[in-house]
C-alpha positions in Angstrom: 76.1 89.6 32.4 76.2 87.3 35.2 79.6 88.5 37.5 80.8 86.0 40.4 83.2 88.2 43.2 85.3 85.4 45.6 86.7 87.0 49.2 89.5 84.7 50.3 89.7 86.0 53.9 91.5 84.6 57.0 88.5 83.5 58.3 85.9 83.2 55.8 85.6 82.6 51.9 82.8 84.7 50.6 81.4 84.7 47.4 79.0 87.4 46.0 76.6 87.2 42.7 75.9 89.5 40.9 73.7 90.2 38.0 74.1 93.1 36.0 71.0 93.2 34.4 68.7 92.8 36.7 70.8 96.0 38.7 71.5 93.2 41.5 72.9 91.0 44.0 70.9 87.8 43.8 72.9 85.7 46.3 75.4 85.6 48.9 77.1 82.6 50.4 80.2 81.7 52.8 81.9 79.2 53.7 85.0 78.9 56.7 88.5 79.4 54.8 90.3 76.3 54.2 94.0 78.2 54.4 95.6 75.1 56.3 94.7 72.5 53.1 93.7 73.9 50.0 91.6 77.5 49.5 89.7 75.6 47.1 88.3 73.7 49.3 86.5 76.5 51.1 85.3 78.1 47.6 83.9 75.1 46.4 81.9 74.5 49.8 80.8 78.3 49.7 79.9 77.9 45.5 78.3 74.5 46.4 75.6 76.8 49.1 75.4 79.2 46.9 74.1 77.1 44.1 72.1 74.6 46.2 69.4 73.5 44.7 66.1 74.7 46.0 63.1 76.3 44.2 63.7 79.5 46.0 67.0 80.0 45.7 67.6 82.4 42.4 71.2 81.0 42.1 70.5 77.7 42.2 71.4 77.9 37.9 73.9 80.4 38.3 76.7 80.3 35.6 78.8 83.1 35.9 80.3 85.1 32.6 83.0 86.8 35.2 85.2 85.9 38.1 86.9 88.8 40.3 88.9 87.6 43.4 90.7 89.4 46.2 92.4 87.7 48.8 94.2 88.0 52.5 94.4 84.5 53.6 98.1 84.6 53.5 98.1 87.2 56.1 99.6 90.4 55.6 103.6 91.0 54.8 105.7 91.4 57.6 107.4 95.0 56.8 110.6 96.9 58.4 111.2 100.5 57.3 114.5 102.1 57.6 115.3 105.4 57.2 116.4 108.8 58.1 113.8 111.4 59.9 112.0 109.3 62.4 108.4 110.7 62.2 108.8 110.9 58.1 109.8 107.5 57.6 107.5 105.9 60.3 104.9 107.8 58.4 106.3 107.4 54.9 105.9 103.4 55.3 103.0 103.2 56.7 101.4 105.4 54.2 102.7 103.2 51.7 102.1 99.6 53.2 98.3 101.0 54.2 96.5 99.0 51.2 99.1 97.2 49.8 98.7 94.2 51.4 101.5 94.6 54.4 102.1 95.9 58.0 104.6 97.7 59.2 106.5 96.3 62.3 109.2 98.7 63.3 110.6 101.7 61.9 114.3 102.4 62.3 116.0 106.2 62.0 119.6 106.8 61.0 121.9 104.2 60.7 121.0 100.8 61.9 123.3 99.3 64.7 124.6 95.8 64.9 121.8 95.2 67.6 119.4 96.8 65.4 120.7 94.2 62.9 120.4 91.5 65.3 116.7 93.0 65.9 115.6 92.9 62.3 117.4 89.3 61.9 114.8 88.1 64.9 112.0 90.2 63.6 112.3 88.1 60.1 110.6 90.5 58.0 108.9 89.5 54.8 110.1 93.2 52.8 112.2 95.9 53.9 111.4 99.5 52.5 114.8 101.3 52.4 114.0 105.1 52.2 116.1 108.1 53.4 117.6 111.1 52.1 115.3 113.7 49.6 117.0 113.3 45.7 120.3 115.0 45.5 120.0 115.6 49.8 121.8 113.0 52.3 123.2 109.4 50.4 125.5 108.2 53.5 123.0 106.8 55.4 121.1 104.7 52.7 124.1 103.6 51.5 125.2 102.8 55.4 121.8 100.7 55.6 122.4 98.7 52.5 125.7 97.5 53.6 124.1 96.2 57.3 120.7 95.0 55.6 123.2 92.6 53.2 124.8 91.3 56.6 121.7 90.0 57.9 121.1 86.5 57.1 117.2 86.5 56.0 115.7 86.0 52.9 113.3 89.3 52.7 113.4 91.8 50.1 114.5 95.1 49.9 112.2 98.1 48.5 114.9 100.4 47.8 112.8 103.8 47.7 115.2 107.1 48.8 118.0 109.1 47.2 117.6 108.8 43.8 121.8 110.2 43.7 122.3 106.9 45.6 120.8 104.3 43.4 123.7 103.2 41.3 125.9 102.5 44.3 123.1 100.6 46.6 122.5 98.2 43.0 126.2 97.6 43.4 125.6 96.6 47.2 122.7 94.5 46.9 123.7 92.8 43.7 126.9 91.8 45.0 125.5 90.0 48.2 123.3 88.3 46.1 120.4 90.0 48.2 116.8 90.4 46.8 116.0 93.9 45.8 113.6 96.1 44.1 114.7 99.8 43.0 111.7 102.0 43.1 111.2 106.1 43.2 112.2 108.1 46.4 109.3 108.3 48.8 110.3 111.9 49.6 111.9 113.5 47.0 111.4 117.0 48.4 111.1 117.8 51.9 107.8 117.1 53.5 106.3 115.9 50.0 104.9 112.4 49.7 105.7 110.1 46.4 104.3 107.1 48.0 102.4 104.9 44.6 105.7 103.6 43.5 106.7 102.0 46.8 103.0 101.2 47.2 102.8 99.3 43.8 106.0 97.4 44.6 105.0 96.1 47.9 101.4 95.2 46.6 102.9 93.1 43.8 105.6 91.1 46.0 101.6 91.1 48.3 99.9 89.6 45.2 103.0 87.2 44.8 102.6 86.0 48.2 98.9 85.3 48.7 99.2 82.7 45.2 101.6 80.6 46.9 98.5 80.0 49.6 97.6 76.4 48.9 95.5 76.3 45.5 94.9 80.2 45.3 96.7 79.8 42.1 93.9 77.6 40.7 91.7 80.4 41.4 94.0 82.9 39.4 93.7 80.8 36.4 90.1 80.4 36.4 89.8 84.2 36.0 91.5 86.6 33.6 91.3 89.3 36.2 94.9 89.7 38.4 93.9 88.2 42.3 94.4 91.7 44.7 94.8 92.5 48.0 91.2 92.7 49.7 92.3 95.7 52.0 92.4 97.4 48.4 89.2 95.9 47.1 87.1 97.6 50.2 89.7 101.0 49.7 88.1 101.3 45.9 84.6 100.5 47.3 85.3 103.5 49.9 86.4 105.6 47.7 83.8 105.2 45.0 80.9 105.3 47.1 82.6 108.8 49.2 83.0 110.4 45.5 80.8 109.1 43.1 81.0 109.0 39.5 80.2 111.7 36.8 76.5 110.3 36.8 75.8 109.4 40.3 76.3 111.2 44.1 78.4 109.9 45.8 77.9 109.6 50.1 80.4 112.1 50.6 83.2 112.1 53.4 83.2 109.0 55.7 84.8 106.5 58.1 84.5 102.9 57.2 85.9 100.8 59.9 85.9 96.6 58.7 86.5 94.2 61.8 87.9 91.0 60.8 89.1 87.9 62.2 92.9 88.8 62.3 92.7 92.5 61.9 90.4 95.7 62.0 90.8 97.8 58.6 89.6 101.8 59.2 89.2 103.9 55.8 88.4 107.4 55.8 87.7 109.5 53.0 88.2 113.0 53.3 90.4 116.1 53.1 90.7 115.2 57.2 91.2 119.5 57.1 90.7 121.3 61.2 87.3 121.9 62.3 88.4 123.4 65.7 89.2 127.5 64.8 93.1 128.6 65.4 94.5 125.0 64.5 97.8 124.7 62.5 98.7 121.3 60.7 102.1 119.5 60.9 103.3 116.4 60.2 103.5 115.1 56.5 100.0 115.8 54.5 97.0 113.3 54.8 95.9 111.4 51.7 92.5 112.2 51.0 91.9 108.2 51.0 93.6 106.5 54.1 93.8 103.3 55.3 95.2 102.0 58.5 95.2 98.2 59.2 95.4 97.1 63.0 96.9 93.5 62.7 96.7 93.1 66.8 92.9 93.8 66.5 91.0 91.3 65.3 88.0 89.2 66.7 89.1 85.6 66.8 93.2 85.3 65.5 94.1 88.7 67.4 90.8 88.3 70.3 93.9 87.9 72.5 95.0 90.9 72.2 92.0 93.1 72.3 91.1 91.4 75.8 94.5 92.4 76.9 93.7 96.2 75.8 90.8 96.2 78.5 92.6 97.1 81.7 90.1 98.8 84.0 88.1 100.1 81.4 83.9 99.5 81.5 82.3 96.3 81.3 78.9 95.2 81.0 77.6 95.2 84.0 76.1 91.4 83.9 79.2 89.7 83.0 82.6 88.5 84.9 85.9 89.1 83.2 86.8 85.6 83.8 83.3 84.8 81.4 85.1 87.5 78.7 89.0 85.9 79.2 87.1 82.4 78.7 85.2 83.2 75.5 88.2 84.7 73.8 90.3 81.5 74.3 87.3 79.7 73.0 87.0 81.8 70.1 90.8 81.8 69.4 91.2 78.6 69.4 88.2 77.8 67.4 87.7 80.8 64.7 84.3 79.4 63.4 82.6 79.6 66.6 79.8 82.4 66.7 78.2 83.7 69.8 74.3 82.2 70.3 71.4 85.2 70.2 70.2 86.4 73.4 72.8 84.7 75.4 76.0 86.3 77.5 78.5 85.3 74.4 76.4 87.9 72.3 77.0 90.6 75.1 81.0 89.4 75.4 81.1 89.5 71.6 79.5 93.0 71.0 81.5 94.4 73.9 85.2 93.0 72.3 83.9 94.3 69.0 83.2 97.9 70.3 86.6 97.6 71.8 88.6 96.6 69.0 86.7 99.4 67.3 87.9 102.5 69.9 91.5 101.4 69.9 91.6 100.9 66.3 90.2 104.3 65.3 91.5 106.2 67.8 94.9 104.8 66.3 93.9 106.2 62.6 92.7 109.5 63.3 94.6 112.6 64.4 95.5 113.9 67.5 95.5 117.6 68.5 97.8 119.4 71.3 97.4 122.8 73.2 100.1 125.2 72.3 100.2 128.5 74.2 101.7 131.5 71.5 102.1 134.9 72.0 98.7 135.6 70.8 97.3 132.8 73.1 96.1 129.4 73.2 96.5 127.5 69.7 96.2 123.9 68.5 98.6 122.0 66.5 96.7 118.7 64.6 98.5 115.9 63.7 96.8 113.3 61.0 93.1 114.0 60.0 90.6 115.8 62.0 87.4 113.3 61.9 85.3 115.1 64.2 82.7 116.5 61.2 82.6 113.0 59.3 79.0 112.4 59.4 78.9 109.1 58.7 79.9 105.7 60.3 80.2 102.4 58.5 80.7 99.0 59.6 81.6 96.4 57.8 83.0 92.6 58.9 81.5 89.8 60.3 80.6 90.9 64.1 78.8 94.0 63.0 76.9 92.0 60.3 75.9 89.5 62.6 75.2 91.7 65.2 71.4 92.0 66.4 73.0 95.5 67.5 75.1 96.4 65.8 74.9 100.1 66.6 76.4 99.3 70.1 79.7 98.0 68.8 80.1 100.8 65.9 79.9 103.6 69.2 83.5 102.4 69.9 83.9 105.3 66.9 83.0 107.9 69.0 85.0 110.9 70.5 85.7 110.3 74.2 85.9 112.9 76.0 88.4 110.6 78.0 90.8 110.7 75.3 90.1 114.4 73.9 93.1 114.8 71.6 91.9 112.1 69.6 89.6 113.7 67.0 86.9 111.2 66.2 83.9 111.5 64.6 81.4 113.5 66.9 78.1 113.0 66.1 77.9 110.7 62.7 75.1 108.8 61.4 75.5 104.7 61.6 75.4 102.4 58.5 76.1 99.1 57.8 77.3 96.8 54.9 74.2 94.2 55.6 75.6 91.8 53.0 79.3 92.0 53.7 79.8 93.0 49.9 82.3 96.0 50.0 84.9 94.0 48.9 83.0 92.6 46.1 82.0 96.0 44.7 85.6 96.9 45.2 86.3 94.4 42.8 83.3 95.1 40.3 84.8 98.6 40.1 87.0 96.8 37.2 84.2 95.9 35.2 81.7 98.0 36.2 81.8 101.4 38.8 78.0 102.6 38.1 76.5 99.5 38.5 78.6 99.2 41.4 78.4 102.3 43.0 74.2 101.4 42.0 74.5 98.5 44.6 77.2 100.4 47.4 74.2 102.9 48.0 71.3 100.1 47.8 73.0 98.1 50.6 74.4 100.4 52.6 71.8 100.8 55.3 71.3 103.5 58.4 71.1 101.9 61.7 68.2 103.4 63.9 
């Protein structure tokens, strides 16, 4: 069977094939996303290098029997959470936005105000998930927050996802303002336990919704029988397959996988995320054992802006000026396609950003641990997962691949002793997705998870 995978990204289209017979990938091709026109424009340029004709290129005759796409050129969904515990429903949302295809903005506690309202109305979210209240617990407040969301004059939808004792009346509310709504299960319904897949499942189908009104993604969908998903989810299956195996194949084990892209960074860990450090006590909500966290103000061309502005006083290479950095990222942000020459000061600029964008955006999904002084002495509390003991390291995304070190930008993992509550990974090995196909075997997991866990471990390669 000959299996064709298509990565609409915000910056690139890639397309990966795939031939399960031979146990292979026999090509690779990309081509710069053509978001702005028509997507198909960048798929047919990337298909049209892919099957160029030349005597040594194995795909020059390719006909595929299967098409699997994932997408994000749409960008992610802009996402509001309101509900009634701070911490929980900050963490409830983002735990269930974190591969659905969305990113959480703000988080609002309580009952909204009318400049909260006003906020919310400026913010112009895409989805609001409405949570609060365990089932049978508090219905005031939800209720309270369905009355001011129907006040604001915005088109978004509401995930309704609390008090199941509260349902009835917030259908009432929402259906009388003629407001766009989805009724899902509570997020919470017991204290400090998580339901967060029907929440999740909501927001990644109003996602899927979203990225085939893109111009002509919708002529991909109907040239495969296959449902377009979210490519954050794509590279989550890869992760998680390739960490756990299957019943006839190892898998790698625990691991950080941390995907810089053009918009965002993506960091996936698999693992319990349990304390290393002896006398440690947990709190917060629990961990899922598969995490994603997507950094939308980290990326290295759309959000370059933004990482430069993260650099303060921090270290620099030595050879270069900052006013050399601050004009390569408004070259680069203004023109996404550019790439930095080999052996040149752009390459040092590039790799520098890169490890940058890395720190910030794992130090951001790992845990942090606190002192806390107890009648039996010094104790630590964690927060999140402990990464410290994750012994590997994977980078995946265009500036690692291209990279002619691209060890140098995957150190930005590293504890820093600088930051010492944040517990990341210590002293992991380095590997790298050489062909950028993570997503791809993400999406071959539908077909095929041995052949694609077969490929995951073939291509996966330690950096020296």
């Amino acid at each position: 069977m000959k299996i064709l995978t298509v990565d609409v990204g915000s910056t690139y289209t890639k397309l990966t094939a795939i031939d399960s017979e031979q146990h292979a990938i026999i090509g690779t091709a990309q081509s710069f996303t053509t978001i702005e026109t028509d997507v198909m424009t960048g798929f047919e340029n990337a298909y049209r290098i892919l099957t160029e004709k030349r005597d040594d290129n194995p795909c020059a005759n390719f006909k595929h029997d299967e098409l699997i796409v994932c997408s994000s050129a749409a960008g992610g969904l802009k996402m509001v959470a309101l509900g009634l515990v701070p911490d929980l429903t900050s963490k409830a949302a983002r735990t269930a936005a974190s591969n659905a295809g969305a990113k959480v903005v703000k988080t609002y506690a309580y009952e909204i105000s009318g400049d909260e309202e006003k906020e919310i109305y400026d913010i112009n979210p895409d989805l609001v998930l409405l949570c609060g209240g365990t089932d049978g617990g508090n219905k005031e407040v939800i209720t309270a927050n369905a009355k001011r969301l129907c006040n604001i004059d915005r088109n978004f939808t509401t995930i309704v996802a609390g008090n199941k004792s509260a349902t009835d009346e917030i259908k009432t509310i929402f259906t009388k303002a003629g407001k766009s709504f989805i009724i899902t299960e509570n997020v919470m319904p017991e204290f400090n336990r998580l339901n967060i897949e029907p929440a999740r499942d909501a927001i990644r189908n109003m996602f899927i919704q979203r990225i085939i009104e893109a111009k002509g993604l919708n002529r991909l969908q109907a040239m495969t029988a296959h449902k377009i998903i979210p490519t954050p989810l794509a590279v989550l299956q890869a992760c998680e397959l390739l960490a756990k195996g299957t019943k006839q194949q190892e898998g790698m084990g625990d691991l950080l996988a941390v995907d810089i892209g053009g918009a965002t960074t993506d960091v996936y860990s698999m693992g319990s995320g349990e304390p290393t450090v002896d006398s440690t006590m947990t709190k917060g909500l629990p961990e899922p054992w598969a995490k994603r966290t997507v950094e939308g103000d980290l990326g290295m061309r759309y959000s370059l802006p933004h990482v430069f502005e993260q650099i303060g006083n921090a270290a620099q290479p030595t050879t270069i000026q900052k006013e050399q950095i601050e004009k390569w990222v408004e070259l680069c942000h203004n023109k996404p396609d550019t790439l930095a020459k080999p052996n040149t000061e752009e390459e040092l600029i590039e790799e520098y950003l890169g490890r940058t964008a890395v720190a910030l955006a794992v130090e951001r999904h790992c845990g942090h641990m606190e002192d806390v002084y107890t009648p039996f002495g010094l104790m630590h509390t964690l927060e999140g997962k402990d990464l410290m003991q994750v012994p590997a390291v994977i980078g995946i995304g265009g500036v690692v691949r291209n990279s002619r070190r691209p060890k140098e930008i995957l150190k930005g993992a590293l504890y820093d002793i600088r930051h010492a509550a944040s517990t990341r990974p210590t002293k992991p090995k380095f590997y790298i997705d050489q062909k950028y196909i993570y997503a791809a075997m993400g999406l071959l997991t539908a077909i095929d998870k041995e052949l694609a866990l077969e490929l995951l471990k073939k291509e996966t390669k330690e950096i020296d």
